[in-house]
C-alpha positions as CSV (number, residue, x, y, z in Angstrom):
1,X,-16.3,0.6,-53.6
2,X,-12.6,0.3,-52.4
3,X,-11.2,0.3,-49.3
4,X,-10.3,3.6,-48.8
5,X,-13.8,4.8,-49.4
6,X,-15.4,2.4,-47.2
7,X,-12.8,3.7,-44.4
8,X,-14.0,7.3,-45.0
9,X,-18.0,6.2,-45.3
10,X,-17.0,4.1,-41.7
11,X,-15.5,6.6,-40.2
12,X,-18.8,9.3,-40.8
13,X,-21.3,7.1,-39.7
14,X,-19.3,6.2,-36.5
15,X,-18.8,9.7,-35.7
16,X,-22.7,10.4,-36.5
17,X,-23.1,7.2,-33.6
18,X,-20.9,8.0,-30.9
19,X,-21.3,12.2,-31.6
20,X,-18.0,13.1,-32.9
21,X,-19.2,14.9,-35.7
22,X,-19.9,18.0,-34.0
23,X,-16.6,18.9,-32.9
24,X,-15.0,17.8,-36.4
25,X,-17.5,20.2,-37.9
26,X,-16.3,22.8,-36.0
27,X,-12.2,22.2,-36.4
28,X,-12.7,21.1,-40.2
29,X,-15.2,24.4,-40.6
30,X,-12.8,26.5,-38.6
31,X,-10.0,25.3,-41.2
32,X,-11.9,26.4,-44.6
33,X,-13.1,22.4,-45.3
34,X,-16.5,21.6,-46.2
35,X,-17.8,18.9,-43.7
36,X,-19.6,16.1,-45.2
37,X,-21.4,12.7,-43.3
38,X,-22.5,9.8,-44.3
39,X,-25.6,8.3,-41.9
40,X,-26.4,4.6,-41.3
41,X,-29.6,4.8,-43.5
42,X,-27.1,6.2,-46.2
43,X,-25.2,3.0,-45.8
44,X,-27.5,0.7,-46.2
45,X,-28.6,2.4,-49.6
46,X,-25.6,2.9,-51.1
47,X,-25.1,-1.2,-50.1
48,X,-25.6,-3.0,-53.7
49,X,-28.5,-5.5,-55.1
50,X,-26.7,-8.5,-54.3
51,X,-25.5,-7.1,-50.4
52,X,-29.8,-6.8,-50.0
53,X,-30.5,-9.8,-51.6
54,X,-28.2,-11.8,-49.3
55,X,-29.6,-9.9,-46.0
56,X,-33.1,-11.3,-47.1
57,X,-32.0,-14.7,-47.4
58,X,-30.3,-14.7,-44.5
59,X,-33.5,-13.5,-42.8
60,X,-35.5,-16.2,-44.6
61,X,-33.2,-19.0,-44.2
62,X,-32.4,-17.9,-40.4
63,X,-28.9,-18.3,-41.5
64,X,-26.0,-15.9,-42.2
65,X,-23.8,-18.9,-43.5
66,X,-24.4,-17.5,-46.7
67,X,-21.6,-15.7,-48.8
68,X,-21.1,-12.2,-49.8
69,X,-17.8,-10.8,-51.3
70,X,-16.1,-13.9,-49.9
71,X,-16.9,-13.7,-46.2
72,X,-20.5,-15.5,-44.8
73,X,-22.7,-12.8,-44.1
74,X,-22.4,-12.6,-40.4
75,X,-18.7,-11.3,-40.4
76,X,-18.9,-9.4,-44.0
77,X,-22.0,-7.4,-41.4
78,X,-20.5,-7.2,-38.5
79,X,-18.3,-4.0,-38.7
80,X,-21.6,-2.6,-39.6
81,X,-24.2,-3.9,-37.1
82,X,-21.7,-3.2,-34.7
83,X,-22.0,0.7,-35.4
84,X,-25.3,0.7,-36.9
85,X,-27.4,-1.5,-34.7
86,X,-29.1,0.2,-31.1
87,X,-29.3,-3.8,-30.0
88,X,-25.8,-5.0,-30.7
89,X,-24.7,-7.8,-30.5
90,X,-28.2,-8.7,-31.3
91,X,-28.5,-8.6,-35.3
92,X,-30.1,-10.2,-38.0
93,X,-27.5,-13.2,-37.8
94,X,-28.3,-14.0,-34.0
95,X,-31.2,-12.1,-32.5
96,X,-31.2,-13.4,-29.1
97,X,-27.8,-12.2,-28.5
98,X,-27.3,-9.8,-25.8
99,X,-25.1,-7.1,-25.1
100,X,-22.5,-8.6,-22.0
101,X,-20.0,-7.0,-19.8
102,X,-17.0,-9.9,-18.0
103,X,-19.2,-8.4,-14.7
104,X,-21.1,-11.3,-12.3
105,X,-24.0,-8.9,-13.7
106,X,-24.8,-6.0,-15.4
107,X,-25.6,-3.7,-12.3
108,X,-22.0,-4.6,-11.5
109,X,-20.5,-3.1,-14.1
110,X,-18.5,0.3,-13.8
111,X,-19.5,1.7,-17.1
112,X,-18.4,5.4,-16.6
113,X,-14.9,4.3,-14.6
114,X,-12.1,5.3,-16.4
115,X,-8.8,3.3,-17.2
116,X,-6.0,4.3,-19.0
117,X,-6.0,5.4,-22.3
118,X,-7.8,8.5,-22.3
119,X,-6.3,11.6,-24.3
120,X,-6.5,15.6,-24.4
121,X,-7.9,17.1,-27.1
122,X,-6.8,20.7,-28.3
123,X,-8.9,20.6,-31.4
124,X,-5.8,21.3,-33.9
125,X,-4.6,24.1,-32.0
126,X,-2.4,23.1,-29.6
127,X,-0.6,25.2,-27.0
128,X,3.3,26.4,-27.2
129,X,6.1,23.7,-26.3
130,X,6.8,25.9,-23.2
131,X,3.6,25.9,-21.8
132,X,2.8,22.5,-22.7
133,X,6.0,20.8,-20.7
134,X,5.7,23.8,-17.6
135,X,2.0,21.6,-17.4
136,X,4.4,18.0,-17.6
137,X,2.8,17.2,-20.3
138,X,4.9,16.1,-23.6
139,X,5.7,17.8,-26.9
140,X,5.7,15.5,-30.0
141,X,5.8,16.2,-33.5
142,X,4.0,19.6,-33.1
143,X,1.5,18.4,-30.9
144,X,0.9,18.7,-27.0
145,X,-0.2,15.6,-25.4
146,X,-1.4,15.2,-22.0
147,X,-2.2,11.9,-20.1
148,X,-3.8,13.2,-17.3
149,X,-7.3,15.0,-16.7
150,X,-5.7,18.3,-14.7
151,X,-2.8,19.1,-17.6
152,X,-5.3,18.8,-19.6
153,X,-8.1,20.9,-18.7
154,X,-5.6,23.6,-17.5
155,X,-4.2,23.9,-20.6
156,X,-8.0,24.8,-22.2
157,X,-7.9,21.1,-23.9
158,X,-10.8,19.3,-23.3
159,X,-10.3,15.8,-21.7
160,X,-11.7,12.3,-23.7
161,X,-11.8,9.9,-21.3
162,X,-11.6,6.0,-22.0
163,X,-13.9,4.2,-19.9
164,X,-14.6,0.6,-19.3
165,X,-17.7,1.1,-21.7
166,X,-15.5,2.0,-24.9
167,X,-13.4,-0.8,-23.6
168,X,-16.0,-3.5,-23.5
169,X,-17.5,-1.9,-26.2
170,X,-14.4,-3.0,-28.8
171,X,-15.1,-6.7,-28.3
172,X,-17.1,-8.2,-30.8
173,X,-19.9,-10.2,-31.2
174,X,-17.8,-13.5,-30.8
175,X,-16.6,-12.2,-27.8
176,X,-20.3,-11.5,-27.0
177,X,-21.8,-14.9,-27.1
178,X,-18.5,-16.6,-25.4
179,X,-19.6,-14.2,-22.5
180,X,-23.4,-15.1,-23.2
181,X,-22.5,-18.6,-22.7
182,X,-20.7,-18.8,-19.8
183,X,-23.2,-16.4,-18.0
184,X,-26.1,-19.1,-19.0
185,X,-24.1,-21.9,-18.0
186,X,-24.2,-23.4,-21.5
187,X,-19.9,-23.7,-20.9
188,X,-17.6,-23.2,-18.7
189,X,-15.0,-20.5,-19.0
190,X,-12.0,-22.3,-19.2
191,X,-14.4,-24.4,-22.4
192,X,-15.0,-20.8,-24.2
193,X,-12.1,-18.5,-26.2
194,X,-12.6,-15.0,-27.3
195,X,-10.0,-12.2,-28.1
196,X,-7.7,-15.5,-29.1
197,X,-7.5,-16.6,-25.2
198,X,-9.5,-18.8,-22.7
199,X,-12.5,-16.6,-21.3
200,X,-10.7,-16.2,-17.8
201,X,-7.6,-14.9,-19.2
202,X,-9.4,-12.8,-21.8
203,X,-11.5,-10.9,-19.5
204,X,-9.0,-10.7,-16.2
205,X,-7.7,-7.0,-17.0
206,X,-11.1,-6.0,-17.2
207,X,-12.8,-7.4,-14.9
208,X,-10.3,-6.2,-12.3
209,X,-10.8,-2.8,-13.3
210,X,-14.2,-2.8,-14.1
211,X,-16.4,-5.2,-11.8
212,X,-17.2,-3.7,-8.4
213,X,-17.0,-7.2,-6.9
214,X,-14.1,-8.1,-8.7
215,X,-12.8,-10.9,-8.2
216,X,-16.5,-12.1,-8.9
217,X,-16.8,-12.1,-12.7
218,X,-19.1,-13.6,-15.3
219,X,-16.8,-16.6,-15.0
220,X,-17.3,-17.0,-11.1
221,X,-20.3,-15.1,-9.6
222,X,-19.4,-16.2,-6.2
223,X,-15.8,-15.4,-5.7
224,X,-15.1,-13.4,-3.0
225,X,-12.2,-10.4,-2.5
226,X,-10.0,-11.5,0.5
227,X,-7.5,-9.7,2.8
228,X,-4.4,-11.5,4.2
229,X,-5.9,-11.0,7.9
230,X,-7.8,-13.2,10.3
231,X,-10.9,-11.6,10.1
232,X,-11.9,-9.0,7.4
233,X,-12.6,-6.4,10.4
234,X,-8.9,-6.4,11.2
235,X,-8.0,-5.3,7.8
236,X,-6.2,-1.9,7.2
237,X,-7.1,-0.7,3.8
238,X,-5.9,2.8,4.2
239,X,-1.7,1.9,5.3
240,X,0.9,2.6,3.6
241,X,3.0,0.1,2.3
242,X,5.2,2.0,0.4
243,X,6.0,5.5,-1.1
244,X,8.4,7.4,-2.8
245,X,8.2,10.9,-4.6
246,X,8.9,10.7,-8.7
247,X,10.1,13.5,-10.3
248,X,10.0,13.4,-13.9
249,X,13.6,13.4,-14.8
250,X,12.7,16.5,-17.9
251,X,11.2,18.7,-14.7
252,X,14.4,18.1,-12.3
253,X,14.7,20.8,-10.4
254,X,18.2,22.7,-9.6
255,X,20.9,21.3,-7.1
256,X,19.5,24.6,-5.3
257,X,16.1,24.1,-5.4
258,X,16.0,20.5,-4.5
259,X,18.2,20.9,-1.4
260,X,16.7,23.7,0.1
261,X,13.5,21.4,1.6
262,X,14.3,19.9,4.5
263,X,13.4,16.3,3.2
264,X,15.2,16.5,0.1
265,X,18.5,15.9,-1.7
266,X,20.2,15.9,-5.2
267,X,22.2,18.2,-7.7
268,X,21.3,19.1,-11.3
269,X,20.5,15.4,-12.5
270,X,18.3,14.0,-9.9
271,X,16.2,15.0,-6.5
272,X,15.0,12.3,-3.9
273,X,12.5,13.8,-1.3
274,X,11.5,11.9,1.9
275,X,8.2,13.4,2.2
276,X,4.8,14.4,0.5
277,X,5.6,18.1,1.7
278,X,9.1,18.1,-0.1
279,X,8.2,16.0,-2.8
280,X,5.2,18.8,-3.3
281,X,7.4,20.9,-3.0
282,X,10.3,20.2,-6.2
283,X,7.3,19.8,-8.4
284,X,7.1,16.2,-7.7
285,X,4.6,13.3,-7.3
286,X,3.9,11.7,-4.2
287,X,3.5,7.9,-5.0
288,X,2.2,5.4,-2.2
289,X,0.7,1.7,-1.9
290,X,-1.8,1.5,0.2
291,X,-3.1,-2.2,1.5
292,X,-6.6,-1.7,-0.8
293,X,-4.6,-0.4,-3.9
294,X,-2.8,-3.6,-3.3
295,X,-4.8,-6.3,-3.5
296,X,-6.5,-4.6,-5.8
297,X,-4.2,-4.0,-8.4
298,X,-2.1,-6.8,-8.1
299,X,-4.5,-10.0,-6.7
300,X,-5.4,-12.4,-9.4
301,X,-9.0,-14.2,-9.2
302,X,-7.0,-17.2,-8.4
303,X,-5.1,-16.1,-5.6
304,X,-8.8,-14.6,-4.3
305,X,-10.2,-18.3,-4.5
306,X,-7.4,-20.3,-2.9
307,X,-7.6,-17.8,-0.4
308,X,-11.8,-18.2,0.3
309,X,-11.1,-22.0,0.1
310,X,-8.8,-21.9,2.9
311,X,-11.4,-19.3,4.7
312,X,-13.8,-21.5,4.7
313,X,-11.9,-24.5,5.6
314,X,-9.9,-23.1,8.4
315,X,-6.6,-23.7,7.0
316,X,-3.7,-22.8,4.3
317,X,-2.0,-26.2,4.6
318,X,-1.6,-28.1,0.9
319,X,-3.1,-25.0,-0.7
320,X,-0.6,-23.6,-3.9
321,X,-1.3,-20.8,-6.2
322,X,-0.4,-20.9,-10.0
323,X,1.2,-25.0,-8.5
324,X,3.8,-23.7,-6.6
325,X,3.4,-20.4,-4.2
326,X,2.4,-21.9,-0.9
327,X,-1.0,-20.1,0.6
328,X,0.7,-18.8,3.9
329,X,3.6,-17.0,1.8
330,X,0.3,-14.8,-0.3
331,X,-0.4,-13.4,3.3
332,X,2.7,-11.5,4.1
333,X,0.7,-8.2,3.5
334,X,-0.5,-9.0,6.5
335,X,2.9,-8.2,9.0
336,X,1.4,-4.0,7.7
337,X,-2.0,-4.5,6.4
338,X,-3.7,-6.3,9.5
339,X,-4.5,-4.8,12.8
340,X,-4.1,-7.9,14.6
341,X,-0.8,-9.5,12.9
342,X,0.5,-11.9,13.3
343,X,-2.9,-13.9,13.3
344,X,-3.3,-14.4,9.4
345,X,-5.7,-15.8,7.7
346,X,-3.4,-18.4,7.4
347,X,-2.4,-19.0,11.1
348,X,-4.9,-18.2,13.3
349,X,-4.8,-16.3,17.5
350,X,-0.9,-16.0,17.0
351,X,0.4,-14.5,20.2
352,X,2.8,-11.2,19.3
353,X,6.8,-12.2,20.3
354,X,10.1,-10.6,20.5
355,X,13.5,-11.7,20.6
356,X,13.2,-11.4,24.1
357,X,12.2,-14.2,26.8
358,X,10.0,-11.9,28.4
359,X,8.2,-9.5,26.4
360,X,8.7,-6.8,29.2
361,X,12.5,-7.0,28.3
362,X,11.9,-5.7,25.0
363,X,13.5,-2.6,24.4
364,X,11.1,-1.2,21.7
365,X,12.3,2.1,20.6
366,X,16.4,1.5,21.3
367,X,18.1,3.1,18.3
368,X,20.1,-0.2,16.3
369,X,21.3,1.2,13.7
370,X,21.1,5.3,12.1
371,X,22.8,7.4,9.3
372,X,23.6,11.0,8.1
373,X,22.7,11.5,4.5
374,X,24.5,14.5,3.9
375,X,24.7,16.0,0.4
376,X,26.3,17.5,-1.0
377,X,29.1,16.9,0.7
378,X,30.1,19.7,2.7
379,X,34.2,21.0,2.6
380,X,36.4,19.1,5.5
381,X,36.7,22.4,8.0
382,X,32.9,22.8,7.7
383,X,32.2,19.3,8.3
384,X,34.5,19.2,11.5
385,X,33.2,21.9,12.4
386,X,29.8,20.5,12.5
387,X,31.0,18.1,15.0
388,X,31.5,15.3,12.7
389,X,34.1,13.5,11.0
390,X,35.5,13.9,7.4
391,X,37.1,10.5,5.8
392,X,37.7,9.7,2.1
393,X,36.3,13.6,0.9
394,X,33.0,12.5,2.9
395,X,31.4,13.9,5.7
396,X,30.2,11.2,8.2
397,X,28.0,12.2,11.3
398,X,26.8,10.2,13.9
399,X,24.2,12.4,16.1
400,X,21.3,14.0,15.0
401,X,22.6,17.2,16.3
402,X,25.7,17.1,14.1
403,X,23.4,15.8,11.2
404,X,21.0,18.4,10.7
405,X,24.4,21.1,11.9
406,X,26.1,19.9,8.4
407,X,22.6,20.1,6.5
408,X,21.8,16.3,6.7
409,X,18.7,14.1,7.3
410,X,19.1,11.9,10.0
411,X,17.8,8.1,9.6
412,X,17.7,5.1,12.0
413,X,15.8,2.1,12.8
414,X,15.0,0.8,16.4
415,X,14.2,-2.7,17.6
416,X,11.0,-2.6,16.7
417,X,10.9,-1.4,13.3
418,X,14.2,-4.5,12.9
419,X,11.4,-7.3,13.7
420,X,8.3,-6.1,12.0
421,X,9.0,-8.1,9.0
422,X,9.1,-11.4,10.9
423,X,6.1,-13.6,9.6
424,X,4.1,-15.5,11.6
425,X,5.9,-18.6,12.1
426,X,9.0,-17.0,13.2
427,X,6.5,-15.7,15.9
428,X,5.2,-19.2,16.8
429,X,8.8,-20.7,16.9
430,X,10.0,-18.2,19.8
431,X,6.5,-19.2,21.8
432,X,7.1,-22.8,21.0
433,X,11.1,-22.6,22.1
434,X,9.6,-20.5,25.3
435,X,7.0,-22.7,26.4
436,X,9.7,-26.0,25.7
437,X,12.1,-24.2,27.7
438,X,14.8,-24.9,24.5
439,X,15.3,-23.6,20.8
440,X,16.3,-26.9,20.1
441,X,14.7,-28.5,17.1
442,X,12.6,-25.2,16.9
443,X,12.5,-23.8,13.4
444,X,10.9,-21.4,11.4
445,X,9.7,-22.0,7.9
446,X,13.3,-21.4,6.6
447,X,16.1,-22.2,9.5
448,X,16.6,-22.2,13.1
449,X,14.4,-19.9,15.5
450,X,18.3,-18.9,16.3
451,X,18.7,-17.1,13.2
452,X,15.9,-15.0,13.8
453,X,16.9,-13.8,17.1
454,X,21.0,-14.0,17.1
455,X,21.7,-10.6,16.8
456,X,18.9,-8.8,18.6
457,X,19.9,-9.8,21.9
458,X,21.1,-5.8,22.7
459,X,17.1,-4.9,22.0
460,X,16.9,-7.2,25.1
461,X,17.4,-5.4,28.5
462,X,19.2,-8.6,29.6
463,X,21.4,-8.2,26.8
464,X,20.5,-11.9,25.6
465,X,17.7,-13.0,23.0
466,X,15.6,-15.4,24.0
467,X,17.5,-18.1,23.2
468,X,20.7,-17.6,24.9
469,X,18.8,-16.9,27.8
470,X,16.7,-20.1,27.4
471,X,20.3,-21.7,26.9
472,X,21.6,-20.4,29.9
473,X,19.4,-21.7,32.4
């Protein structure tokens, strides 16, 4: 039998397996063809005398060291067993094989969760190039492809998802007993390769996505998932780090379009919106980071363990990720993600300063710095008129009034919003230079407490920062 037949004869009985066959009926039907399948009991009896003869040694002997067409007979089998077999990995060649997931255990496992890869199907008929890209979805080569559920579906396609199943369900029996091994402690995971990589690294992807306790996996069943905060009450799962609106650059909308929200800006090649209501607005896509999203996303099971370590120890100090990144610098999620910042997990009942000696001083909400975004540009008598100024064929406002009069969005930042990325030691320097009565010799982890607070003494109602006012007596 060549190749090409075998393909075809594969192909059948997996679609008899997994269900496939019915739709391809219906599109191969629908096209004049004459559907044919081939079942797993076919298979086996088209298989020839010396294929059978070597499955009953191999069931004699206990071994499927024996060879067939130049393979031993567990890998000449195992395309087949893997497709063919209800208990799989379990086959003739290794019965006590079980089917594994890279989970702590098998309730753990997120079987139906979908990951990316998942496709639209428009059985053959796709719709018009129009209506596919009106849905942001892409025309290629004649077809309409979709990589989201909602296109999809409203376009009358019908959605295929790929889920963590089909995912684990592509690694082979190798991979199989590597997991099996680890889980019965018969070797460690750094000890076991599958997929061509150490177990660990093999699995991570996965595991992340697919594990509900992630970063607990087959390879450490009592990892924990940490937060950069204190105390995991404290965490703020639901604030946004960051966001931004994406508009796919072939559904731009016009100069016209774009400007006429109130949060947005651009001309015929691009649009940047401020807000979800704008951004909702051009046709866009609201993107934001949450804290959760995060850790989750981006954490790596050894970042999670350093972190526990130092949990239950009670301190960062010495402790490196990937033998360099320094424990306290993994925590700076913390200065948005935790309630009680700057206490860390890291640095523990850290007492909240400002650039200020006393913290009643601290002008909070003083406007430092702000900026007119105005664009287009509007033409010089129009911007004067609008109360602002018009230098180098730019028009440059410096109230809010005369902003929003030329059609501008207004920006600034205030004192507080100019600190709230200072970490946690800069926040322990000020209350060590405070309670010494001198900056001198104070320093934060990268230079002198002065070059935190040098040029926020104006946020200061005594015009000084903290150390100028230590300084002067």
């Amino acid at each position: 039998m060549d190749l090409e037949a075998k393909s075809r004869q594969t192909d059948a009985h997996i679609d008899k397996l997994t269900g496939r066959s019915v739709e391809a009926v219906g599109a191969r039907e629908a096209a004049g063809a004459i559907w044919r399948s081939n079942s797993c009991a076919d298979e086996v009896k088209w298989q020839s005398p010396g294929w059978h003869e070597a499955m009953k040694i191999a069931r004699d002997t206990d071994s499927c060291d024996g060879d067939l067409n130049g393979l031993t007979v567990k890998d000449a089998t195992d395309h087949f067993a893997r497709h063919c077999c209800a208990s799989y990995p379990a086959t003739l060649c290794d019965k006590d094989a079980r089917k594994m997931t890279p989970c702590k255990d098998e309730q753990d496992f997120l079987k139906d969760k979908e990951l990316p890869g998942g496709f639209c199907d428009f059985r053959s008929v796709p719709p018009a190039t129009d209506v596919c890209t009106a849905h942001q979805c892409t025309e290629s080569g004649g077809g309409c492809h979709c990589h989201e559920r909602a296109p999809c579906e409203a376009l009358g396609g019908t959605w295929k998802p790929y889920t963590c199943s089909d995912e684990v369900a592509a690694w082979g029996s190798e991979a199989m007993k590597a997991l099996q091994d680890a889980d019965e402690g018969k070797a460690q995971c750094p000890d076991l390769t599958m997929l061509g990589q150490a177990v660990q690294d093999a699995i991570a992807y996965t595991a992340q996505k697919c594990c509900a306790s992630f970063p607990a996996t087959v390879c450490d069943k009592t990892a924990k998932k940490m937060t950069p905060c204190q105390h995991t009450s404290d965490f703020l799962p639901d604030q946004v780090i960051w966001a931004y609106c994406h508009v796919d650059y072939q559904f731009t909308p016009n100069a016209t379009v774009c400007n006429a929200q109130t949060d947005c800006q651009g001309d015929e090649h691009w649009c940047h919106c401020w807000s979800e209501t704008g951004c909702a607005a051009v046709g866009g896509t609201w993107m934001e980071q949450t804290c959760r999203k995060e850790i989750d996303d981006y954490w790596r099971p050894e970042q999670h363990k350093v972190l526990q370590w130092a949990e239950g120890n009670g301190t960062c100090v010495d402790q490196v990720i990937d033998g360099w990144v320094r424990a306290e610098d993994q925590v700076w999620l913390a200065s948005t993600c935790c309630s009680n910042f700057p206490s860390t997990l890291c640095d523990h009942d850290v007492e909240p300063m400002t650039p200020c000696k006393r913290h009643e001083d601290f002008l909070a909400t003083k406007v430092r710095y702000s900026w007119c975004n105005v664009y287009p540009s509007p033409e010089e008598s129009a911007c004067i008129a609008s109360g602002c100024k018009y230098e180098h064929s730019w028009c440059q406002c410096e109230t809010e009034a005369s902003c929003a009069t030329a059609g501008g969005q207004f920006h600034s930042t205030n004192c507080t919003s100019e600190i709230q990325w200072w970490q946690a030691d800069t926040h322990k320097a000020i209350k060590e230079a405070i309670d010494q009565g001198s900056c001198t010799g104070v320093e934060t982890r990268w230079s002198p407490v002065e070059n935190s607070v040098s040029w926020l003494g104006e946020c200061c109602s005594s015009g000084m920062d903290v150390c100028q006012e230590l300084a002067s007596g």
